[in-house]
C-alpha positions in Angstrom: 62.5 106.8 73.2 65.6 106.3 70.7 68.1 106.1 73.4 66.0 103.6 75.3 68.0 100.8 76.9 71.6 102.1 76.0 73.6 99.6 77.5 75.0 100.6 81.2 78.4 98.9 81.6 79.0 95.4 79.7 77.7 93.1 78.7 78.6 89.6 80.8 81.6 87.2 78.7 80.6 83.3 78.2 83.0 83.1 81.6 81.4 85.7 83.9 77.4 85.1 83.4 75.1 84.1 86.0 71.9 82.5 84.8 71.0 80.6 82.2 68.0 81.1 80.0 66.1 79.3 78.1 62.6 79.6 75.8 60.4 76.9 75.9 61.4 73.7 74.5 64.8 73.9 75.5 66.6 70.8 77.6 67.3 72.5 80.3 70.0 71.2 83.5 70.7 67.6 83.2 71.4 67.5 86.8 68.3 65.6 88.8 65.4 68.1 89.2 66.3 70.1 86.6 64.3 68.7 83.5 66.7 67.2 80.6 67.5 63.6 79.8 71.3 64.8 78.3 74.3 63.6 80.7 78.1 64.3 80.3 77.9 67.9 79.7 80.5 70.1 81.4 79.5 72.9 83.3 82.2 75.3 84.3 81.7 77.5 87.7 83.4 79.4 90.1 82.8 80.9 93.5 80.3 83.8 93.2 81.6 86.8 95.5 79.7 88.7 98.2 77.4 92.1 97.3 78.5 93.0 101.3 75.4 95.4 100.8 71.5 95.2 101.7 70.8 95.5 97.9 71.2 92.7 95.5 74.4 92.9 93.0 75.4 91.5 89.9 77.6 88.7 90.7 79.8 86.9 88.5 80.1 83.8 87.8 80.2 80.9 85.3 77.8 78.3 84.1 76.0 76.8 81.1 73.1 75.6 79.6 73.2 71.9 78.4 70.8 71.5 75.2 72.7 68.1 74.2 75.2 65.7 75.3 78.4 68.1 73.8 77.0 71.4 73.2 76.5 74.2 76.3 75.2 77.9 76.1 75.4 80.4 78.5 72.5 83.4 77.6 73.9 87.0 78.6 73.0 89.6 81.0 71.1 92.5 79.1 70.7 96.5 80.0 68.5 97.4 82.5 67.2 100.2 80.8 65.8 103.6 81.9 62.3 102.5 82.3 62.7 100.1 85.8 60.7 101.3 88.9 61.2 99.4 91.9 57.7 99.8 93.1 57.3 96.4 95.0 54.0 95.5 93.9 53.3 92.3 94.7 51.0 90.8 92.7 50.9 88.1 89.8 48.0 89.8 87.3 50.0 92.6 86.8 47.7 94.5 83.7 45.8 97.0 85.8 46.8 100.4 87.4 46.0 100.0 91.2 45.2 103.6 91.5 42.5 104.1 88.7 41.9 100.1 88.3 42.3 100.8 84.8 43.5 97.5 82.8 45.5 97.6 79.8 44.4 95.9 76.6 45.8 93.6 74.5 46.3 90.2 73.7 46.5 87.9 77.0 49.7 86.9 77.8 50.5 84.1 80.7 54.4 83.8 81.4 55.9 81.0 83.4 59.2 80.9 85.3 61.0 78.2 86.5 63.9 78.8 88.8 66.0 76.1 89.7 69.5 76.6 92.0 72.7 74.2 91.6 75.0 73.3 93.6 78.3 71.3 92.7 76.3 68.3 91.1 73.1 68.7 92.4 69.9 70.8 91.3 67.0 71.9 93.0 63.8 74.6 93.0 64.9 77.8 94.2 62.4 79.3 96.1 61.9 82.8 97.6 63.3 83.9 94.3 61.9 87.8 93.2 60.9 87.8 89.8 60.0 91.4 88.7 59.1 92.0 85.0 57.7 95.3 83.3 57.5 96.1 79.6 55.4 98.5 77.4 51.6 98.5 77.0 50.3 98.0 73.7 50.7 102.0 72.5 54.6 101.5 73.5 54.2 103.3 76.9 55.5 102.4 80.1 54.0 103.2 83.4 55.1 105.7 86.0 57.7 107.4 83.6 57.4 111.0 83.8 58.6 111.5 79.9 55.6 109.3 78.9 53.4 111.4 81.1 52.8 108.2 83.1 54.2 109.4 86.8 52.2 107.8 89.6 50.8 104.6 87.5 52.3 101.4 88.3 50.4 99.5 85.0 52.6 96.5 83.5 54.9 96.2 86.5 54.9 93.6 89.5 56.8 90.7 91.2 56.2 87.5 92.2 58.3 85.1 94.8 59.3 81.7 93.4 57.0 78.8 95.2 58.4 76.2 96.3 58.7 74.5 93.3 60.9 77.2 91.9 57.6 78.9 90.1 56.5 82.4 89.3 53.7 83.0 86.8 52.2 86.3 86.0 49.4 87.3 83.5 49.8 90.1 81.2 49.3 91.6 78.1 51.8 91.5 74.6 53.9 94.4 74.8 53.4 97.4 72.0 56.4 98.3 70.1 58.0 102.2 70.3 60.8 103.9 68.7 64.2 102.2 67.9 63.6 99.3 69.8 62.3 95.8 69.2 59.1 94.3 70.9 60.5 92.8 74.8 59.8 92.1 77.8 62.0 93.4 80.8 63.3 90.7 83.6 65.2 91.1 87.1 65.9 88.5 90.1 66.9 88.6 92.6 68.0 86.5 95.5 69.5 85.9 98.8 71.0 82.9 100.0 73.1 82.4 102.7 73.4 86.3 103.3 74.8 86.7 99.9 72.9 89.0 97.5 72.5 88.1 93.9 71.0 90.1 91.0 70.6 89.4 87.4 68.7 91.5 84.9 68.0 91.2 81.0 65.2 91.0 78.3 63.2 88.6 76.5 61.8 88.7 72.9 59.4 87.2 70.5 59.2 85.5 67.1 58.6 88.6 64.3 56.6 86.8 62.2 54.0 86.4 65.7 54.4 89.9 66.7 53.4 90.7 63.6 50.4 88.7 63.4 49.3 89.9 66.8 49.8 93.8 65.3 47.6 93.5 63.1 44.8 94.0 65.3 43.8 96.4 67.9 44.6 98.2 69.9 48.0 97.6 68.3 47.4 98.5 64.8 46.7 102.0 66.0 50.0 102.3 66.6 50.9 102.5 62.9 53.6 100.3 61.8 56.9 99.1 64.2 60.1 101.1 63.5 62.7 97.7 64.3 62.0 94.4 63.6 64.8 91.7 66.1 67.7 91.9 63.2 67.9 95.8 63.8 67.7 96.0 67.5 70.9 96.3 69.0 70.1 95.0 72.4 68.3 91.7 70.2 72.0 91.5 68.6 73.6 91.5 71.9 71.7 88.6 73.4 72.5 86.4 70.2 68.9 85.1 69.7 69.2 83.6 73.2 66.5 85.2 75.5 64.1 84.4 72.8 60.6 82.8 74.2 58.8 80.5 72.3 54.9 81.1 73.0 52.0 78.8 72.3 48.6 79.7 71.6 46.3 82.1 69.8 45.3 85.7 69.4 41.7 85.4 70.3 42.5 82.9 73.2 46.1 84.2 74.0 49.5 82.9 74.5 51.8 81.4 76.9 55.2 81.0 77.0 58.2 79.5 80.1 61.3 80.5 81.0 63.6 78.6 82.7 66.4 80.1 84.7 69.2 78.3 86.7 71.4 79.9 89.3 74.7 78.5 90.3 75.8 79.2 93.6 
């Protein structure tokens, strides 16, 4: 589990990344639909390319983040990972193994998306967007992964299509830490528009102090205690504290958390 997540290819430069992230609380596009109140911000862009194949891409392109009136950042594309499994399981409650209906424990956790598309000067919800996530259970295994002696469960995996209001919420559970890496949540989406194929892919994380809080209880805390905390894990360097999500709510009760996404086409 050490080499987990060793980045494949590059990581995307402030002039070549697609989407923009960001945790909740953020100002997000200033452009009308998009949330914000900030105007005068510059967002660079350029023409994305075509994938020319059935199967999404990563596309480059450029674009940014507004948070105020003179400041943009543009959150990077992150590894993969060895642990994705395309199993196309449609479904928004994504805790249980559809084979055994076995449901993973942990503390409740309720994720919101938000995917918005612009265009030149405009913004707008983007829907039929595939969300997929996947991530750990709370012992720091992943699902249908032969190494973990998982094959043939599909636990902690699942996508949802953007609504029409650019939404896709699933329920889960808080991830369990393993070897070398810090707690996170994998994301991919993908995308056609006008029979052009886009793909983007990266991770999420969380607050240590909360992780550590949630830990403290079980099932987690039969895990003994996390090997990397965010300042050691490389992948957490990489994304410069920018795919963190900010969650709200309690460990009995559970937590929720948004993440807003813009593609710009």
């Amino acid at each position: 589990m050490d080499n987990d997540d060793i980045p494949k290819g590059r990581i995307l430069t402030r002039r070549e990344a697609l989407y923009l992230f960001g945790g909740a609380g953020l100002t997000f596009l200033t452009a009308a639909g998009c949330g914000g109140g900030g105007t005068g911000v510059t967002v660079p862009t350029s023409t994305p390319t075509t994938s020319g194949t059935a199967t999404p891409t990563p596309v480059g392109t450029a674009t940014a983040t507004p948070i105020s009136n003179t400041t943009c950042i543009v959150r990077p594309e992150l590894t993969e990972g060895p642990y994705f499994v395309d199993e196309r399981l449609l479904r928004s409650d994504i805790r249980a193994d559809t084979g055994t209906g076995i449901v993973q424990q942990g503390v409740l956790l309720n994720l919101t998306f938000n995917v918005s598309q612009l265009a030149g000067s405009a913004c707008s919800f983007l829907s039929g967007a595939m969300v997929d996530i996947w991530h750990a259970n709370a012992l720091g295994k992943y699902s249908d992964i032969a190494s973990e002696g998982t094959s043939g469960q599909n636990y902690l995996r699942g996508y949802q299509l953007t609504n029409s209001s650019g939404v896709a919420k699933f329920t889960t559970i808080f991830p369990g830490w393993y070897s070398g890496r810090t707690v996170h949540i994998h994301f991919k989406l993908r995308v056609t528009i006008s029979n052009r194929d886009y793909e983007f892919t990266t991770q999420f994380f969380f607050n240590d102090a909360l992780t550590t809080s949630i830990f403290a209880a079980s099932p987690y805390n039969t895990r003994g205690t996390r090997s990397t905390l965010n300042s050691g894990d490389g992948i957490y360097s990489q994304s410069g504290g920018q795919t963190l999500i900010t969650l709200s709510g309690n460990n009995s009760a559970g937590y929720s958390g948004a993440f807003n996404l813009a593609l710009d086409v």
